[in-house]
C-alpha positions in Angstrom: 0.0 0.0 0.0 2.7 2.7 0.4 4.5 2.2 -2.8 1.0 2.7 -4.3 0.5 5.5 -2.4 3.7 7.3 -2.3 5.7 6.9 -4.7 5.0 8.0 -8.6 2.9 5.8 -11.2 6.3 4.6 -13.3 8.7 3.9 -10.3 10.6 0.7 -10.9 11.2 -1.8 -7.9 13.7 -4.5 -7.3 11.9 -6.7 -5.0 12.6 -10.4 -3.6 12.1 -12.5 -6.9 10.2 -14.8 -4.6 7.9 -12.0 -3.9 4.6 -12.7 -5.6 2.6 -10.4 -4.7 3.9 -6.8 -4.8 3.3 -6.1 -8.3 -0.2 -6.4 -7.3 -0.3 -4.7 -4.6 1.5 -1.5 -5.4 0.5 -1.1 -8.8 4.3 -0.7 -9.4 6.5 -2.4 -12.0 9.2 -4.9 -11.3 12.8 -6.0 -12.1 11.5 -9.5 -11.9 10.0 -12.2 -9.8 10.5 -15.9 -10.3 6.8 -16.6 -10.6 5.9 -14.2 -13.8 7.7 -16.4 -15.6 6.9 -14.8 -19.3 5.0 -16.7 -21.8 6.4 -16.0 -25.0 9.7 -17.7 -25.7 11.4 -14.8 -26.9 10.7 -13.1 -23.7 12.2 -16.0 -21.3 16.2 -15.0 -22.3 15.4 -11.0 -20.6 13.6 -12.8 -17.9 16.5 -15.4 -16.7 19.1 -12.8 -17.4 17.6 -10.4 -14.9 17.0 -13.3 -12.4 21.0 -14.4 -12.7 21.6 -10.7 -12.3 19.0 -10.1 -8.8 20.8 -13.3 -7.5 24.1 -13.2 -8.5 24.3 -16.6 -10.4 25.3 -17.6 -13.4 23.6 -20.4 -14.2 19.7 -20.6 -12.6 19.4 -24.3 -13.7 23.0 -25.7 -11.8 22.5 -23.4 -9.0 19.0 -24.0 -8.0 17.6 -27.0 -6.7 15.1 -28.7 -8.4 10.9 -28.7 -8.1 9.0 -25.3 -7.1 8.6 -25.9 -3.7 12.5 -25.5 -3.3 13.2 -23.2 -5.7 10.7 -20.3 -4.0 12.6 -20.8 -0.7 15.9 -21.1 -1.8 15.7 -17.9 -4.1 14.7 -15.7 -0.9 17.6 -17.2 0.8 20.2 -16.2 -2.0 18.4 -12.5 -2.7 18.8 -12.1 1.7 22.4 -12.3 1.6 23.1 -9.8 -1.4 25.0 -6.7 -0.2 23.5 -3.2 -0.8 25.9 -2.4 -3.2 24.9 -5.7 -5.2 21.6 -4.7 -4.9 21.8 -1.3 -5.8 23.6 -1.8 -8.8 21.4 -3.9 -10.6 18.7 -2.1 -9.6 20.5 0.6 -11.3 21.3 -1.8 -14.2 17.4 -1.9 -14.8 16.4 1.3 -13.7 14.7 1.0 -10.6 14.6 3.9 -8.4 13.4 1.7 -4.9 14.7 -1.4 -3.7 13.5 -3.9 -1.5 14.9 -5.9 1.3 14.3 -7.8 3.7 16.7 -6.6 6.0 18.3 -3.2 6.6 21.5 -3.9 4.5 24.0 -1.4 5.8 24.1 1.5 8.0 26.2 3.3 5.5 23.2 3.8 3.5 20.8 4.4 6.1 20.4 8.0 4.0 18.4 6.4 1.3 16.1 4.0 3.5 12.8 5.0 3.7 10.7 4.4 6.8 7.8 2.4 5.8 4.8 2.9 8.4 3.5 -1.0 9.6 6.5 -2.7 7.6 7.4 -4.0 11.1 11.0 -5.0 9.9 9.8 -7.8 7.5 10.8 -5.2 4.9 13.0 -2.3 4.2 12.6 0.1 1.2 15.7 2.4 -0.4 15.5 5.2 -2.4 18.1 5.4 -4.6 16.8 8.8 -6.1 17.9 10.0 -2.1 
């Protein structure tokens, strides 16, 4: 509700790719999420590059586990331990003005965080426009 609310109409997010539901939610777009898989094939190469790139792998199908139900988890485990300044610069790769954590990522860069009313420390929200 507060992305939709307060920040503008073509901001860019890099969420947790295991994140399903913001897109929804905030009306905002997205660097990617692992279950918008695109339908056209000739969509699916932009898709997997910018999942390698939000998780710092180079190859999704030797360094994820096998069957849904471990990929989700496993993804969220992998996007946790980024460092801001990974983050950040793919975010920047893409365009995205927010990012999206799930922790507060560094006290150096406190500057940019954004105190989200009710996000009761499940998540943390950077503005890299700050």
């Amino acid at each position: 509700d507060y992305a939709r609310e307060n920040t503008p109409i073509d901001a860019v997010f890099l969420v947790p790719p295991n994140e399903s539901e913001f897109r929804l939610q905030a009306q905002r777009a997205i660097i990617v999420n692992f279950k918008a898989v695109p339908q056209l094939g000739s969509e699916l190469a932009e898709w997997s590059q910018r999942l390698r790139d939000v998780l710092g792998l180079d190859d999704l199908q030797k360094q994820l586990p096998n069957g849904f139900d471990k990929v989700g988890p496993a993804i969220g485990r992998i996007y946790d331990h980024r460092t801001a300044e990974e983050l950040f610069a793919v975010a920047r790769k893409y365009d995205a003005r927010y990012v999206v954590a799930t922790q507060h990522l560094d006290a150096r860069y406190d500057d940019k965080l954004i105190l989200v009313p009710h996000a009761d420390d499940k998540y943390f929200l950077y503005d890299l426009a700050k």
